[in-house]
C-alpha positions as CSV (number, residue, x, y, z in Angstrom):
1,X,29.7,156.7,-52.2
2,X,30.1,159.0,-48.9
3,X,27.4,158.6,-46.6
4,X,24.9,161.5,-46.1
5,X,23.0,160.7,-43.2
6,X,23.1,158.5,-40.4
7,X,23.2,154.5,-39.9
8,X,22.2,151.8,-37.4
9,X,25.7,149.2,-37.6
10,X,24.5,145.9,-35.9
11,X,27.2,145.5,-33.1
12,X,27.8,141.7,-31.6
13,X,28.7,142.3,-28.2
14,X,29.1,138.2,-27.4
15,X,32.7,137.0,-29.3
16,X,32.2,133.7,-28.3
17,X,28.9,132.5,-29.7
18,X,28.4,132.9,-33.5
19,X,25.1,131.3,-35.6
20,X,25.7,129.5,-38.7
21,X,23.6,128.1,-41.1
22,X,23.8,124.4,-41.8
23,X,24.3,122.1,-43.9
24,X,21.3,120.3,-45.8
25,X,20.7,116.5,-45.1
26,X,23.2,116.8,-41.9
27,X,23.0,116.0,-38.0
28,X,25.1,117.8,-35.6
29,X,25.6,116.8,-32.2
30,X,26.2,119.1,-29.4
31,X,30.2,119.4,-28.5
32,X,30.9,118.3,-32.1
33,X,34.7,119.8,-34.1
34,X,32.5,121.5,-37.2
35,X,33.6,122.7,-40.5
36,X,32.2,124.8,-42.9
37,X,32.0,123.7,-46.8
38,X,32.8,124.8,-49.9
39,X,29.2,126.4,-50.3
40,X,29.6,128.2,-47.2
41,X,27.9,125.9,-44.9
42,X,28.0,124.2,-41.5
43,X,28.7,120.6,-41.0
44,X,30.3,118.0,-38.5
45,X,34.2,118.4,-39.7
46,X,35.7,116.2,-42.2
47,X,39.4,116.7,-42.8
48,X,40.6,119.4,-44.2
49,X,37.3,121.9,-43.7
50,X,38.0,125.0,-42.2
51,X,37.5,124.9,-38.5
52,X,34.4,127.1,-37.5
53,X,34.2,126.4,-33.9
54,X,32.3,123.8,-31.3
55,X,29.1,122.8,-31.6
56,X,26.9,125.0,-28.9
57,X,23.8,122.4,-29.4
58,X,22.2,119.2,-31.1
59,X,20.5,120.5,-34.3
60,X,19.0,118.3,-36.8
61,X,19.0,119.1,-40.3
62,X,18.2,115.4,-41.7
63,X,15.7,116.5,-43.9
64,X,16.2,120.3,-44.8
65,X,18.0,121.8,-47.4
66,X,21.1,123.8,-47.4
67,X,20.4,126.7,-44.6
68,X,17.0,125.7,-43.9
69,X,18.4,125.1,-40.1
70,X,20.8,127.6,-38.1
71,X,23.4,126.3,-34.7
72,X,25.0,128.2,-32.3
73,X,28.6,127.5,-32.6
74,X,31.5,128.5,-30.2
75,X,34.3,129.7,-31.7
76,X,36.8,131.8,-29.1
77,X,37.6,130.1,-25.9
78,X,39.3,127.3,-24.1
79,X,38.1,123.7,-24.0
80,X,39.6,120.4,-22.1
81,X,39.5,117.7,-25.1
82,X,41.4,114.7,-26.0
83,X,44.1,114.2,-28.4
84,X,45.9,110.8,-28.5
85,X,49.6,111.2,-27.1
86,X,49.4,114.5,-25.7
87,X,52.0,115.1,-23.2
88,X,53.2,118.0,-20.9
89,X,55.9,118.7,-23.6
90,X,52.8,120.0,-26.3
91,X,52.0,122.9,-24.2
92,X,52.2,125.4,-27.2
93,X,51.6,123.0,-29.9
94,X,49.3,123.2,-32.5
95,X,46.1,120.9,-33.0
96,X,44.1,119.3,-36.1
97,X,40.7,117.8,-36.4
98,X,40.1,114.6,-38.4
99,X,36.7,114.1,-38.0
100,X,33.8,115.3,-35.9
101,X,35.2,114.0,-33.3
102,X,38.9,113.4,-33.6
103,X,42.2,116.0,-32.8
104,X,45.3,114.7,-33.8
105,X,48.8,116.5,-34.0
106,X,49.1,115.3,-37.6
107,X,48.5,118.5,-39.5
108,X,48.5,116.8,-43.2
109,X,45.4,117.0,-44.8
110,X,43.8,118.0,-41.2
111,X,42.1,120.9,-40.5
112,X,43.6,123.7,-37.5
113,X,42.2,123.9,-34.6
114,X,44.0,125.9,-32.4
115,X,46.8,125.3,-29.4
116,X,47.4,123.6,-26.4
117,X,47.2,125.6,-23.7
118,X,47.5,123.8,-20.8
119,X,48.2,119.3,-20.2
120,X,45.9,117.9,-17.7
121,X,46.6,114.2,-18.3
122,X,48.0,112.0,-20.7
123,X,46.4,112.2,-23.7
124,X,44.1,115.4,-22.1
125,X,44.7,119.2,-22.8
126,X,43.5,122.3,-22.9
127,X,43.3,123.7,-26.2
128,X,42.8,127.2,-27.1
129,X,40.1,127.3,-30.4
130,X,41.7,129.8,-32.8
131,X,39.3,129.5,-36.1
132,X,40.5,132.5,-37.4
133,X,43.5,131.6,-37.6
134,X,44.8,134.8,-36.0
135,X,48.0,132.5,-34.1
136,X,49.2,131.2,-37.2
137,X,52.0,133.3,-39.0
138,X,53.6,132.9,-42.3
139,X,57.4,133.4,-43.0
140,X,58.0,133.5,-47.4
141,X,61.0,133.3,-48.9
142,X,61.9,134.2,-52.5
143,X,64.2,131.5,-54.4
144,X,66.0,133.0,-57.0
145,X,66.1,131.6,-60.3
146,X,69.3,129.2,-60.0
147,X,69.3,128.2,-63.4
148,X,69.5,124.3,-64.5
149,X,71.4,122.0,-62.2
150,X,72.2,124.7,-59.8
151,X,72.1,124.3,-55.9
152,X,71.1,125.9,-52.6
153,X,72.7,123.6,-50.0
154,X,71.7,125.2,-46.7
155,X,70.5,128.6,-46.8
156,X,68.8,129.7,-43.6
157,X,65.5,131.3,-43.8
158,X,63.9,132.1,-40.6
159,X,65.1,131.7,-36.6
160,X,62.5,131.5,-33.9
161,X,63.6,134.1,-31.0
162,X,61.4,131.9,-29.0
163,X,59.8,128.3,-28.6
164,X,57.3,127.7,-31.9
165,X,55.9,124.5,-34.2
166,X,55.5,124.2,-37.5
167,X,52.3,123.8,-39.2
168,X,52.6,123.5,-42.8
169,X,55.3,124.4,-45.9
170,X,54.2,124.9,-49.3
171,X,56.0,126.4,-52.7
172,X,54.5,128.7,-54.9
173,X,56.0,129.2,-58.3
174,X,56.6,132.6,-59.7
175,X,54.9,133.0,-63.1
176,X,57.3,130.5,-64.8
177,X,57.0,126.9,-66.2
178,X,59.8,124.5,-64.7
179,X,62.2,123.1,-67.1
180,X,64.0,119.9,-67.8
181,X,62.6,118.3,-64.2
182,X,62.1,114.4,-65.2
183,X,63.0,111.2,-63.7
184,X,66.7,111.2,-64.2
185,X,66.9,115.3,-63.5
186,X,64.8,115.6,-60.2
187,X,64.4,119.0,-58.4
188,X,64.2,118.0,-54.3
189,X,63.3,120.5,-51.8
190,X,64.0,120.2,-48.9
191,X,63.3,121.8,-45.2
192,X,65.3,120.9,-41.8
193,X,66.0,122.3,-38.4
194,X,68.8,121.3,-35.8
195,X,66.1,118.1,-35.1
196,X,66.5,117.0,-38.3
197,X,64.3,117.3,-41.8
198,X,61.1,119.3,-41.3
199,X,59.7,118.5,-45.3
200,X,60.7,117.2,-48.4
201,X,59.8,116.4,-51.7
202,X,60.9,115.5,-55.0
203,X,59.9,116.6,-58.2
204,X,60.1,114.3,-61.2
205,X,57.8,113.7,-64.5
206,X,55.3,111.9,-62.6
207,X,55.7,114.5,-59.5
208,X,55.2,117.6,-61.5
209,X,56.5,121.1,-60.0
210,X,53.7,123.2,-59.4
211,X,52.4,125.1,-62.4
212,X,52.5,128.9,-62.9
213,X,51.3,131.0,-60.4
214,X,50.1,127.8,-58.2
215,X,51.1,126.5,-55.1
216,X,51.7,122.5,-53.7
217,X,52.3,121.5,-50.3
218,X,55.7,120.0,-49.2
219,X,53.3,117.0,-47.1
220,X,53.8,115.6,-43.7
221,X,56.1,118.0,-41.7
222,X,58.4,115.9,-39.1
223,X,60.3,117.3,-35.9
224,X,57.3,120.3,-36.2
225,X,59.0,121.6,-32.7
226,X,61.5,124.3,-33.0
227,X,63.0,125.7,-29.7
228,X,63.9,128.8,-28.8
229,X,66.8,129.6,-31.4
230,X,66.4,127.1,-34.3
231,X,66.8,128.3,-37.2
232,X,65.2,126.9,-40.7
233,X,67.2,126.0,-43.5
234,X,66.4,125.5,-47.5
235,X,68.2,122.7,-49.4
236,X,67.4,122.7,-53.5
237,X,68.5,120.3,-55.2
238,X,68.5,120.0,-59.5
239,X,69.7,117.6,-61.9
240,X,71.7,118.0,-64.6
241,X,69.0,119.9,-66.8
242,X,66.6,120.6,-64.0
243,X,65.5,124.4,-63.2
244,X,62.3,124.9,-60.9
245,X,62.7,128.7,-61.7
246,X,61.9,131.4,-59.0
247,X,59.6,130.1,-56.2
248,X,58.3,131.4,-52.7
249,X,58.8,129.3,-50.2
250,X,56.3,129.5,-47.2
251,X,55.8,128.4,-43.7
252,X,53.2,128.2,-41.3
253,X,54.1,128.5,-37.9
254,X,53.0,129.5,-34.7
């Protein structure tokens, strides 16, 4: 319905502090990588949360329930932390949280943090926060449906004009059930780069291709680093009687 008078919009002129209410029966300690639950609240991070931001302050909500406390939580700006190897080479390179008060460059089953911005020393950088996601980009291609024991060898799917990492692949099937993918007819897929093989995984009857309409990740992603003109390539590979049908396949990168 169109308005038919005037309204007061709440602006927030501060982008870099943001209140969120947190979780019941937790503690969170000031500097603290935080997450944010399924319910919608705030907690110290545990693997694969989404990333909300820094803890501002110590609040304790030990003995409240859900939302019963609030904490001011940065979420836009650059911080010098600690991530185990780190090197001058990671400048650019994305960053995970394991825990509270862990960042790793292993982005499986990790949550994203942001970027490294700048290396101070070894294992110290400066990481640009990014809970929004906003520097992460995802390139999709459509598979076609190659019919049983058909193959895509290499079929190039994206080239980075500049340097970039990648964060994650997935496929998402299209609608369809696969067919005749068992233990003697697997369906590998299969990502590289001039480095070598980014992700790969293979479908059997214990390994089942992702259902209609649903999506599974392709797991740990290996030489993430892609240099100013790599280009991805696609490798499908069926059995006999195998046929994963049509399938997007997407990656993460920044």
């Amino acid at each position: 319905m169109a308005l038919t008078a005037s309204r007061q919009v709440d602006r927030f002129v501060d982008q870099e502090l943001r209140t969120f209410r947190v979780k019941g029966t937790t503690k969170i300690y000031r500097g603290a990588f935080l997450g944010i639950t399924s319910a919608g609240f705030l907690r110290g991070l545990a693997a694969g949360d989404v990333f909300a931001g820094i803890a501002y302050e110590e609040i304790d909500n030990s003995a409240g329930a859900d939302g019963a406390k609030v904490a001011r939580v940065y979420t836009l700006s650059d911080f010098q932390v600690s991530v185990s190897g780190a090197a001058q080479t990671d400048c650019g390179r994305p960053v995970f949280a394991s825990a509270d008060d862990t960042l790793t460059f292993v982005a499986a089953g990790n949550s994203y943090v942001g970027i490294v911005q700048d290396f101070v020393s070894s294992g110290v950088v400066i990481v640009r926060i990014d809970p929004t996601r906003k520097l992460v980009k995802t390139v999709t291609h459509l598979v076609e449906d190659l019919g049983a024991g058909a193959d895509i060898a290499a079929r190039a799917i994206h080239g980075f004009d500049q340097d970039g990492w990648i964060v994650s692949a997935r496929i998402v099937n299209q609608a369809t059930t696969a067919t005749g993918i068992d233990a003697g007819n697997t369906c590998v897929v299969a990502l590289a780069v001039t480095a070598g093989a980014v992700a790969s995984k293979t479908y059997t009857n214990t390994v089942v291709f992702p259902a209609a309409n649903t999506q599974d990740s392709l797991g740990t992603i290996t030489n993430p680093h892609c240099p100013k003109g790599d280009v991805v390539t696609l490798a499908v590979t069926q059995g006999a009687t195998a046929n994963a049908g049509p399938f997007l396949l997407q990656i993460d990168c920044v």
